[in-house]
C-alpha positions in Angstrom: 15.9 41.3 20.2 19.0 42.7 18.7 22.3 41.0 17.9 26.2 42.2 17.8 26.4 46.2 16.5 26.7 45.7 12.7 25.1 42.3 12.3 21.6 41.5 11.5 19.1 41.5 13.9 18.4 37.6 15.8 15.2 35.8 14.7 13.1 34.8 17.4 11.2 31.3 17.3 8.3 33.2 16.0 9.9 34.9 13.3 11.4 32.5 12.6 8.6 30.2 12.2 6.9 33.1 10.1 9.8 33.6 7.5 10.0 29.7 6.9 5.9 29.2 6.4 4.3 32.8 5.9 2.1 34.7 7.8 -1.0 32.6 7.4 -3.5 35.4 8.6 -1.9 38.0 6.0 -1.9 35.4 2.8 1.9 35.5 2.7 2.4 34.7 -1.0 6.1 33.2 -0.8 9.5 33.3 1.9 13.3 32.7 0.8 14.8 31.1 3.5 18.2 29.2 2.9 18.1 29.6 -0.7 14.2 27.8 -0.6 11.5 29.0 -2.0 8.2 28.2 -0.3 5.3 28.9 -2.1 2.6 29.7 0.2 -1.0 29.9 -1.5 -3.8 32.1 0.7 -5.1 30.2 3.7 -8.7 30.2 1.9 -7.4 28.5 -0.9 -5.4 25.9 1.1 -8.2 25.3 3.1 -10.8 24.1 0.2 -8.1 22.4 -1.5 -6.8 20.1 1.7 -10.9 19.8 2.4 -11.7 18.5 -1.1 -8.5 16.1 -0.7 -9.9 14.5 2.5 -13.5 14.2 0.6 -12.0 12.5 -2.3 -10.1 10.3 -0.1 -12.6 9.3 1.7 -15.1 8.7 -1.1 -12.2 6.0 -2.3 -11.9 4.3 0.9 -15.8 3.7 0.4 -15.3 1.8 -3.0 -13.0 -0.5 -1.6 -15.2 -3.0 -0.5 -17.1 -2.4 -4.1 -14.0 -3.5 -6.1 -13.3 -5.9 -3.2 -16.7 -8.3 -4.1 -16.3 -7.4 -7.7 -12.7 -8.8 -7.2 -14.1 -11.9 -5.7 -16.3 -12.5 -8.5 -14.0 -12.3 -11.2 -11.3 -15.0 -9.4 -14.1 -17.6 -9.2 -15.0 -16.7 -12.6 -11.2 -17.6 -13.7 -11.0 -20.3 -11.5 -13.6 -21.7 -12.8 -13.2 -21.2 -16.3 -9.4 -22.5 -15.9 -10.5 -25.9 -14.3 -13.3 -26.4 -17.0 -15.5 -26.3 -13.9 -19.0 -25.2 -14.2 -19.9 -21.5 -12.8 -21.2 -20.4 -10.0 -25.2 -20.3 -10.4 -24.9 -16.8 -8.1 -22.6 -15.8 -11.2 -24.3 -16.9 -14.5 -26.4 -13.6 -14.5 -23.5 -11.1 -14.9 -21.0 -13.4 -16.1 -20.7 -12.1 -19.8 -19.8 -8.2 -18.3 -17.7 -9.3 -16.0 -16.0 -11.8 -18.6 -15.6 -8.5 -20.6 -13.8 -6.8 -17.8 -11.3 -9.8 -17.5 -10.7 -9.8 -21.0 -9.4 -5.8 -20.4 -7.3 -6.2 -17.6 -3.8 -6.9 -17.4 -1.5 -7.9 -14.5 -1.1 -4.3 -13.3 -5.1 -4.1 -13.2 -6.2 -7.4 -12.2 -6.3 -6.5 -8.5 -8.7 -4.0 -7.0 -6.8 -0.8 -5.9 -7.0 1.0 -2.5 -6.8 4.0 -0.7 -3.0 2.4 0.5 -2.2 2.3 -3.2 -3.5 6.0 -3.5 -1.2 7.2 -0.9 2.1 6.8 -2.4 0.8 6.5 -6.1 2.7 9.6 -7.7 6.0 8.5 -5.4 9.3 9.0 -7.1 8.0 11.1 -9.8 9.3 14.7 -7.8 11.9 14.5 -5.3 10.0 14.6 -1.6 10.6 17.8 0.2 11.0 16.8 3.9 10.1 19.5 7.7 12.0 18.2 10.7 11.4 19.4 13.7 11.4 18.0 17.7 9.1 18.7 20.7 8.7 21.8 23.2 11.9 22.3 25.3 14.3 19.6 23.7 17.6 18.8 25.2 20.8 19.4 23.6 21.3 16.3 22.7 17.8 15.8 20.6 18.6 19.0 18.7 21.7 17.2 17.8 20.1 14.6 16.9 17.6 16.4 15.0 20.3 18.3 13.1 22.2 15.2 12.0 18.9 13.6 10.5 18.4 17.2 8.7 21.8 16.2 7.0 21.3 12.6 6.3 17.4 13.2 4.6 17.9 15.1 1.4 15.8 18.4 0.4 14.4 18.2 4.3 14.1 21.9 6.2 14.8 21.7 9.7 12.5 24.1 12.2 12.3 25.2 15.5 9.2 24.1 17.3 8.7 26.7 19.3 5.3 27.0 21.5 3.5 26.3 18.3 0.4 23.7 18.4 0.3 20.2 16.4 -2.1 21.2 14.2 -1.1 24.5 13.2 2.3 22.7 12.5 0.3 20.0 10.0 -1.4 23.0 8.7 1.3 24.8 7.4 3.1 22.0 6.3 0.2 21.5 4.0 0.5 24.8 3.0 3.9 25.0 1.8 3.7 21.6 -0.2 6.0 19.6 2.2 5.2 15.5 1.8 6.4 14.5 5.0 6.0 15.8 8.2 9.1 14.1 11.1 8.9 15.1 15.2 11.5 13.8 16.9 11.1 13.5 20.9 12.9 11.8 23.5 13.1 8.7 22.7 10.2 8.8 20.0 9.3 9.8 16.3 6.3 10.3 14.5 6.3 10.6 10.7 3.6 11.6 8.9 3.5 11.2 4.7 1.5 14.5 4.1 -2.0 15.1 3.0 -3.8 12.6 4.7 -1.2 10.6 6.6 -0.9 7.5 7.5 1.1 8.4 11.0 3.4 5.9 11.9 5.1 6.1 15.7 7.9 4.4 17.2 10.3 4.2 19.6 13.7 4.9 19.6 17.0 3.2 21.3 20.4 3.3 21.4 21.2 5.9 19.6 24.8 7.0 18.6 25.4 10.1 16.9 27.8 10.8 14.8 30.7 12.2 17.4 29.7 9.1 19.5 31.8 6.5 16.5 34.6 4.6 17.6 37.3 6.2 15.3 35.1 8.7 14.2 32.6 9.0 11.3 33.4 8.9 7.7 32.3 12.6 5.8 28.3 12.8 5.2 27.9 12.9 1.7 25.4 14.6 -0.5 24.6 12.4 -2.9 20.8 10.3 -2.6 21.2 7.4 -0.8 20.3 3.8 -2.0 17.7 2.4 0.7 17.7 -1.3 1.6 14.6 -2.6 3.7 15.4 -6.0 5.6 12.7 -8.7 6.2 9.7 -6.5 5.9 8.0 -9.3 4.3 4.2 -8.8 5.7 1.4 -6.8 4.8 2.1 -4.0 7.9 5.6 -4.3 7.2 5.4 -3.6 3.1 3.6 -0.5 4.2 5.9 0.3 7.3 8.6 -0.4 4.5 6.4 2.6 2.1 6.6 4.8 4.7 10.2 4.9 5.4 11.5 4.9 1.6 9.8 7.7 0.6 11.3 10.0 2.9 14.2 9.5 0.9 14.6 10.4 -3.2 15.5 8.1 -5.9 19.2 7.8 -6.3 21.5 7.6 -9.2 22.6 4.2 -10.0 26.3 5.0 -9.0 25.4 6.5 -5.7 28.2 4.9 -3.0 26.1 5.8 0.0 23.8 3.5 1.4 21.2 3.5 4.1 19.8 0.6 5.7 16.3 -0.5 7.3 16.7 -3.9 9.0 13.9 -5.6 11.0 14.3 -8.4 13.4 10.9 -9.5 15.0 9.6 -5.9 15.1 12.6 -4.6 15.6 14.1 -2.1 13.4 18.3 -1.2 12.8 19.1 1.5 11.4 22.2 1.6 9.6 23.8 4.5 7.4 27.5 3.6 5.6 29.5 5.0 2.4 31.5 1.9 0.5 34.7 1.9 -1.6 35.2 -0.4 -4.4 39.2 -2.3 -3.4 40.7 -1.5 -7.1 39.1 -2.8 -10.0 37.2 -6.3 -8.5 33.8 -5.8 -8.3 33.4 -8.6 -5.2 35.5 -6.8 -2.7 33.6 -3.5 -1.5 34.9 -1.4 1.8 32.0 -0.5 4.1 32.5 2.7 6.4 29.8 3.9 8.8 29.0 7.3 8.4 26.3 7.2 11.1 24.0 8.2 13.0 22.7 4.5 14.4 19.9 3.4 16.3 16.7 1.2 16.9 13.4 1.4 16.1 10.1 -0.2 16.8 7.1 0.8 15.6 4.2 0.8 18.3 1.2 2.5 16.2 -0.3 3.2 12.9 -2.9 6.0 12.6 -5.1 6.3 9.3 -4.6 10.2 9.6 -2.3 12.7 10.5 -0.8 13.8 14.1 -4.1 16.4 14.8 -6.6 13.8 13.8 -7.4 12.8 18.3 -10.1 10.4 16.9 -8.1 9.1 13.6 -8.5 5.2 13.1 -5.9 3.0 14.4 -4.2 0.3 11.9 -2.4 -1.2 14.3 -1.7 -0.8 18.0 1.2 -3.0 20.1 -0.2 -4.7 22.7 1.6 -6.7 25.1 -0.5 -9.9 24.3 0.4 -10.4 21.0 4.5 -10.8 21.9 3.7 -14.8 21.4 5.9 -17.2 19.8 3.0 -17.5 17.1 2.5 -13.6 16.7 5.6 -12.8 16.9 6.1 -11.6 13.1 4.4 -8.2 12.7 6.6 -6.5 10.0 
């Protein structure tokens, strides 16, 4: 396909796709595309290295239970020793190595780590490099969408889908070191924290892009944004809460842009504002909404990524479970 006489020649989906992740067949060794360089390793290489990732992963998960009885035995053990109680006759015979062990830990190590912890362990040491993209055939108003998320997510790289498959979408991700993987769809979005996942879905509502504003939308800055999580108090939603904050970089301490997570019974508001500090008082602070808005709710949790058909599931919405006494999910 060519373009205007004089111009450069138009890039098709496919070259496109092929300039922004290598040819994968060829062992492309690096692209330059919008001033990033994406280091592409050979496919052979990738392969063993994403392969020995999943075995050490899974060789993790299988000590969990391990640490999880050794765990037990050690919180008797205290308990017992704090009370001035007697021990456990099912203890007595490993109690002086496990007393050893006690003595060594401190309050970082006291509780038995797992493959959850693993999974965002290195987060905030390097900035996360984000890949947008949408489904087949998207309206115009989801690639707008999609190009307004692009701008509010620092260091993310926004792609056309093309008729390219899930998996060889995952794949090259992998490849070119990207840690987060986010489809949009209509009214959906899956996100998927690369190696090894977890893939959180939800639904999406109401959404108002940024030409949508009454009085229009304050200039999208640059800088890293502060991110505030609301009420995710429980176990799904502290990891929910993971997911979501480490799509975005740590900020400086001065930063004046601010987006916001806020749940309400499952719930989610998203919020995105700049502030202004009113002269020289510290108490009265200017909010104004830069945008785009919407609501969320998250419906799944898959212990893989988006390829994995047969992946376990975390959690699942059911219908059932929207009781007065089940209410509280995140």
């Amino acid at each position: 396909m060519r373009g205007i006489k004089g111009s450069r020649p138009i890039l098709t989906t496919n070259r496109l796709f092929r300039r922004l992740f290598g040819n994968a067949l060829t062992g492309t060794k690096s692209v330059i595309l919008a001033g990033l360089d994406l280091t592409v390793p050979p496919t052979s290489a990738s392969h063993r290295r994403q392969s020995r990732l999943r075995r050490e992963y899974l060789y993790r998960k299988s000590l969990s239970a391990a640490s999880t009885s050794t765990y037990e035995s050690k919180r008797r053990i205290r308990e017992a020793l704090s009370q001035g109680k007697p021990l456990p006759t099912e203890l007595r015979a490993g109690y002086d190595k496990l007393k050893s062990e006690i003595d060594a830990e401190d309050a970082k190590h006291d509780r038995p780590a797992s493959h959850v912890d693993d999974e965002y362990g290195d987060a905030g040491w390097n900035d996360p490099r984000v890949c947008m993209t949408t489904s087949r055939a998207p309206s115009s108003r989801l690639k707008q969408f999609a190009k307004e998320m692009k701008l509010l997510i620092p260091n993310s790289t926004r792609i056309n889908r093309g008729s390219h498959r899930v998996d060889e979408l995952v794949e090259q991700c992998k490849t070119s070191d990207f840690n987060d993987l986010v489809v949009g769809r209509a009214g959906r979005a899956d996100c998927l924290p690369l190696p090894l996942g977890p893939t959180a879905y939800f639904t999406l509502s109401g959404a108002v892009l940024r030409h949508d504003l009454e009085g229009g939308a304050a200039p999208m800055s640059e800088a890293y944004p502060h991110v505030i999580l609301n009420q995710f108090q429980t176990e799904l939603g502290r990891r929910v809460g993971n997911i979501l904050k480490c799509l975005f970089p740590v900020p400086k301490l001065d930063t004046r842009r601010v987006v916001t997570f806020s749940n309400s019974d499952g719930h989610i508001s998203f919020r995105h504002h700049v502030y202004k500090k009113e002269g020289n008082k510290e108490d009265k602070v200017t909010l104004y909404e830069v945008g785009p808005r919407f609501e969320m709710r998250l419906y799944q949790v898959k212990l893989g990524t988006l390829e994995m058909k047969d992946a376990e599931n975390e959690y699942v919405l059911r219908p059932y479970i929207n009781t007065a006494s089940k209410r509280r999910v995140l």
